[in-house]
C-alpha positions as CSV (number, residue, x, y, z in Angstrom):
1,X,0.0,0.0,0.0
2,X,1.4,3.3,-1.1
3,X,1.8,6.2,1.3
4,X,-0.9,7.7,0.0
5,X,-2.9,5.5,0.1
6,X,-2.5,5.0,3.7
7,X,-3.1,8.5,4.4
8,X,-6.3,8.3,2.9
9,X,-7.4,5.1,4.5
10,X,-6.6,6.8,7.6
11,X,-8.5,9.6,6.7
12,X,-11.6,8.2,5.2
13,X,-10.9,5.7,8.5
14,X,-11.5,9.4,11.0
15,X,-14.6,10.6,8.7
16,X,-16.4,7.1,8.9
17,X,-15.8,7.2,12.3
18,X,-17.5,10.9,12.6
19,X,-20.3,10.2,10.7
20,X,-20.9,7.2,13.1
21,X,-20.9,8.7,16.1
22,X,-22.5,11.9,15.1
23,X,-25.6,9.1,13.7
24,X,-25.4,7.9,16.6
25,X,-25.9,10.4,19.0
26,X,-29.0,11.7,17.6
27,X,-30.0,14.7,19.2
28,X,-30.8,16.4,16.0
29,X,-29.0,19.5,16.4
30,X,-26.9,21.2,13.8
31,X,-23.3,20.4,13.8
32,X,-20.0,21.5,12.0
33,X,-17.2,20.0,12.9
34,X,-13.8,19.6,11.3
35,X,-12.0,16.7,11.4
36,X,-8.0,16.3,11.4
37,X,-5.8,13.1,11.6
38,X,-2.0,13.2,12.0
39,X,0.0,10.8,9.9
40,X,2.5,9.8,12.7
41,X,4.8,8.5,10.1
42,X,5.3,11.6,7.8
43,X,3.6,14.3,10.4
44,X,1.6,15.8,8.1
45,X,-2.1,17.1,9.3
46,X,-5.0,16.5,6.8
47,X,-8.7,18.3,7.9
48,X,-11.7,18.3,6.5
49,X,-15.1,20.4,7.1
50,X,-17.9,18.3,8.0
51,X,-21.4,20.7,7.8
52,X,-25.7,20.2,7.6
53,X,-25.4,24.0,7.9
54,X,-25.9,25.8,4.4
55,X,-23.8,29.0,5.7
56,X,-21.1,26.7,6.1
57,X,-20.4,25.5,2.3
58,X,-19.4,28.9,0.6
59,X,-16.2,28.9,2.9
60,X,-15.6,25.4,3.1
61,X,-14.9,25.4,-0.5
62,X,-13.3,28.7,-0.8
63,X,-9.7,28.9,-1.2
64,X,-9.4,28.9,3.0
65,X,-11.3,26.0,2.7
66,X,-10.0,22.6,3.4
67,X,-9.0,19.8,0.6
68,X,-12.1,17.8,1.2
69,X,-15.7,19.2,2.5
70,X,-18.5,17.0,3.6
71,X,-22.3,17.6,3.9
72,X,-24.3,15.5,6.3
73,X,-27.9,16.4,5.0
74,X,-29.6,17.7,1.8
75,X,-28.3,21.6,1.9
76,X,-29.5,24.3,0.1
77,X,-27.8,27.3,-0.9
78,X,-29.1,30.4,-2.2
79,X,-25.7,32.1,-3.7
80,X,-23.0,30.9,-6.2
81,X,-20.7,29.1,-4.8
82,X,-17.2,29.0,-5.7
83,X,-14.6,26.3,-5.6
84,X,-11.4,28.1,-4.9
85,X,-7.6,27.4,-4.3
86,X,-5.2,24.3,-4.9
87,X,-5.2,22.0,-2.3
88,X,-2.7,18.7,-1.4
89,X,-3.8,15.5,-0.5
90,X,-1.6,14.6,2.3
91,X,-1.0,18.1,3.3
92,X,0.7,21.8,1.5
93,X,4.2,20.3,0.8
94,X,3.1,16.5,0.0
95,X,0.5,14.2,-1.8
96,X,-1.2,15.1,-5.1
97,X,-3.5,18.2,-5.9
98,X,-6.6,17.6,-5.2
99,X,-10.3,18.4,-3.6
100,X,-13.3,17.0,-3.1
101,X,-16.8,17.1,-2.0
102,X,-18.5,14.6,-0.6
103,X,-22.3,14.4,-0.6
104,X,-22.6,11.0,1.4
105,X,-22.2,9.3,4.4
106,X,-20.2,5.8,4.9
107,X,-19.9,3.4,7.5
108,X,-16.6,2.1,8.8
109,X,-15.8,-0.4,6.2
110,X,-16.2,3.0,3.6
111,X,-20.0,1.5,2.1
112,X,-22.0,4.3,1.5
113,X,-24.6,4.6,3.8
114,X,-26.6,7.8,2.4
115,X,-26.4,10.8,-0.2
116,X,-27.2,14.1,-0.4
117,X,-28.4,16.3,-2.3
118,X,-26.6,20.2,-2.6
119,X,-28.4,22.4,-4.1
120,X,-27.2,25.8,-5.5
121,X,-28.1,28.2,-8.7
122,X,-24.0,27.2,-9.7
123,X,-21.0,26.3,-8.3
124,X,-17.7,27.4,-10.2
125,X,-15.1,25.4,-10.3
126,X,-11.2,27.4,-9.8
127,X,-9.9,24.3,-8.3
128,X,-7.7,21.7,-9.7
129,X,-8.6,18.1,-9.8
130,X,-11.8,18.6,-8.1
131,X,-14.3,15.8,-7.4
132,X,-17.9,15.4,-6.8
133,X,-18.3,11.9,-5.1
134,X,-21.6,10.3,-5.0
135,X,-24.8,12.0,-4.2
136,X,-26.4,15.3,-6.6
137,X,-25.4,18.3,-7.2
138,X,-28.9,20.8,-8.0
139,X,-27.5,23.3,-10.4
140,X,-25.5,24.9,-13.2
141,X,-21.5,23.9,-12.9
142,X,-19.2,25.9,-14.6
143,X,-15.5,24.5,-15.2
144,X,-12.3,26.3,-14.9
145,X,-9.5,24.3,-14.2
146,X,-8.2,21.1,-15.3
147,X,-9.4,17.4,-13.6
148,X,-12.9,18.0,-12.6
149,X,-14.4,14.5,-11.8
150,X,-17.5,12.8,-11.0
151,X,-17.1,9.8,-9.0
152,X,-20.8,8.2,-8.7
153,X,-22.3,11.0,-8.3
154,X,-25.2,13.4,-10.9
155,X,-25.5,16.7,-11.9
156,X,-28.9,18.1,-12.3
157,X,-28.0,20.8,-14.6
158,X,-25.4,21.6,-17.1
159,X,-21.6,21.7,-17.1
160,X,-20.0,24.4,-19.4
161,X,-16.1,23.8,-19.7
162,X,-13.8,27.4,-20.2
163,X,-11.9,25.3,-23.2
164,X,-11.8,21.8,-24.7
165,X,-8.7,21.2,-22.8
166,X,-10.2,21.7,-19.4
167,X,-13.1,19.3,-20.7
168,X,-10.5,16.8,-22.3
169,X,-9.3,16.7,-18.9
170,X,-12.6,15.9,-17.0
171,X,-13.8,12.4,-16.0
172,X,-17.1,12.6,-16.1
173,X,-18.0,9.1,-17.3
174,X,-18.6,7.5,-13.7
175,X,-21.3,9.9,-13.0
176,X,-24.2,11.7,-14.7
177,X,-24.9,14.8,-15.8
178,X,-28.7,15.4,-16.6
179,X,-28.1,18.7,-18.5
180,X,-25.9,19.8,-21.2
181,X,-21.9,19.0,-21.5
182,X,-20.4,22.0,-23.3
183,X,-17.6,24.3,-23.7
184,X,-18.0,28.1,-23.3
185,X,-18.1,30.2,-26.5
């Protein structure tokens, strides 16, 4: 198992583990919570945002975001949102750029338990190798940087690339996207 990979099973490992207890408790109160895991080997501090709460997804995707945000119910937002800022898996000075949002939950052996729906009028994406992993995202997604992925997950709108590079460089075929796949004019 590669570094990496261990990182990410530890991580995945803490966010299970989250979602767990937070179903368990129950009290049906809104949360946010960040999570953060220290690799012991490498020291190297990973976090992510864990929110229900729809104030909290415009700046856990901005660029002082963290590299992966999580929502823990259907959310609705009323404004734009924008993806910003280049994030490491594994930390600033290690791993591979990349984000991602998460629109489920998981138990501890990483089986999804639940999706979620976001819902916004359009989320921008200025971040690279950004991924969408399983549940829907309600709106318009416009594409600005290179890697944007859907990993069993839908859009229910349309995604409009800035170039034919950027949408050359998408990965869109493990998800679906209910609108129209273009490339801006």
């Amino acid at each position: 198992m590669t570094k990496l990979n261990k990182k990410r099973n530890l991580f995945f490992g803490v966010c299970a583990s989250f979602i767990l207890l937070a179903a368990g408790c129950g009290n049906n109160e809104d949360t946010t919570e960040s999570e953060s895991s220290v690799d012991e080997s490498s020291e190297v501090i990973t976090s992510a945002s864990i929110s229900d709460k729809p104030e909290d997804v415009l700046p856990g995707l901005s660029e002082n975001g963290t590299w992966i945000y999580a929502i823990t119910d259907d959310v609705t937002v009323e404004e734009d949102i924008m993806v910003a800022g280049t994030f490491h898996d594994g930390g600033e000075d290690s791993g591979d750029v990349y984000r991602k949002l998460a629109l489920y939950a998981q138990d501890e052996d990483r089986n999804v338990t639940d999706e979620y729906t976001l819902t916004a009028p359009s989320m921008t994406v200025e971040s690279p190798n950004f991924r969408i992993q399983n549940g829907t995202f309600a709106g318009d997604v416009i594409v600005k940087e290179e890697g944007f992925e859907l990993a069993d997950s839908t859009i229910e709108g349309n995604v409009t690339f800035d170039s034919q590079e950027l949408m050359d460089s998408a990965k869109l075929d493990e998800g679906t996207v209910t609108g129209e796949i273009s490339v801006a004019e």
